[in-house]
C-alpha positions in Angstrom: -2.7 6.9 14.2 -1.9 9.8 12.8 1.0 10.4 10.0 2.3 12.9 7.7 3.1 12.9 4.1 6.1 13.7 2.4 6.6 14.3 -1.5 10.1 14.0 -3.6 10.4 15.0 -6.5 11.4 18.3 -9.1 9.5 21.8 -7.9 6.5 21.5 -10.4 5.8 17.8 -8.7 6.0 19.1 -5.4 4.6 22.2 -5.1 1.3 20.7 -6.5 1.2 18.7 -3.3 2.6 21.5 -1.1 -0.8 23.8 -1.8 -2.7 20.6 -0.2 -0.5 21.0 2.5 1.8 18.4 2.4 5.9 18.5 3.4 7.3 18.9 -0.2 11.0 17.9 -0.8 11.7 19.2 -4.6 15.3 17.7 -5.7 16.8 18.2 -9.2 17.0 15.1 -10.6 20.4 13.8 -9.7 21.0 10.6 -7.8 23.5 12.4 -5.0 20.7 15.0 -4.0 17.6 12.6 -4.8 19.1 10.0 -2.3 20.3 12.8 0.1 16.7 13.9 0.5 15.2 10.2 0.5 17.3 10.1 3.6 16.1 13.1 5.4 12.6 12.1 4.5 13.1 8.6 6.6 14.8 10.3 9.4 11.5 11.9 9.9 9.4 9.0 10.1 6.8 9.7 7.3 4.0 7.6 7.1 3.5 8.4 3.6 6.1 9.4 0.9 4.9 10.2 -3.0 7.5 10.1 -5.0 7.3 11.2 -8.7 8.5 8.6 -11.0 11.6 10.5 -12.9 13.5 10.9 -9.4 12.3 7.3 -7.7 14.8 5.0 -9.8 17.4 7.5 -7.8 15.3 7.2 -4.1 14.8 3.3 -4.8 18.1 2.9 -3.0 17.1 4.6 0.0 13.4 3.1 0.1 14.1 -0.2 -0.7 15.5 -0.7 2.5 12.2 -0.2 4.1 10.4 -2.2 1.8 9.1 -4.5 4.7 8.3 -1.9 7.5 4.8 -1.0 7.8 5.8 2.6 7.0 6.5 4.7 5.2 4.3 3.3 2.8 6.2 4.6 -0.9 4.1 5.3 -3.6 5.4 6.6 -6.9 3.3 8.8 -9.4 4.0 9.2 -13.0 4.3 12.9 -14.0 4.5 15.8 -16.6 5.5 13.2 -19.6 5.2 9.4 -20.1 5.4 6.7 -17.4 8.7 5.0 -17.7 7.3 2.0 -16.1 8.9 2.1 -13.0 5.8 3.0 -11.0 4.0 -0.3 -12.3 7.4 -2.0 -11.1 7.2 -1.1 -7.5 3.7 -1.4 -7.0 4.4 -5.0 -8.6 6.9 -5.7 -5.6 4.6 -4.3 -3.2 1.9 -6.5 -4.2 4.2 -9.6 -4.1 5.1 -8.6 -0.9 1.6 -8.5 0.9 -0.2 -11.7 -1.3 2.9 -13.8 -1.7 2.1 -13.5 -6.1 3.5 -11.9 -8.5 -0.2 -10.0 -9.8 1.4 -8.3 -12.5 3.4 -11.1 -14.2 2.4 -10.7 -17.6 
């Protein structure tokens, strides 16, 4: 099955991805217009969506929702400065989700 990709995120994030080819969605980063797009982005029925890490405390809202879906699978990528720790978060409760442990319990 074939899927495409989507990336959120500001226009230095995205257009990285755009050159590969990817659907780029470049928000500033402001909760209204981050969750606007996170909206459009499910509408479309991505299989993928990369979200940088400074705009996906603002998606989570959207996102969350699908958490237990198959897609799209949300994956959220530090960039330009230093991980707030939000990324480890998510992929925390994704693991949880699919062994049943919390991996990552420190």
């Amino acid at each position: 099955m074939e899927s495409k990709v989507a990336v959120l995120g500001g226009s230095d994030f995205v257009m990285a991805f755009s050159a590969l080819g990817l659907d780029g969605f470049a928000v500033e980063p402001k909760a209204e217009i981050v969750a606007e797009k996170a909206e459009e982005i499910l509408k479309q029925q991505y299989g993928l969506v990369v979200v940088a890490e400074n705009v996906a405390t603002m998606a989570d809202v959207v996102f969350s929702r699908t958490q237990k879906d198959a897609t799209p699978c949300v994956v959220v990528v530090p960039f330009m400065k230093e991980s707030e720790g939000f990324a480890i978060k998510l992929l925390g409760r994704q693991l949880k989700l699919a062994t049943g442990i919390d991996i990552l319990a420190s």
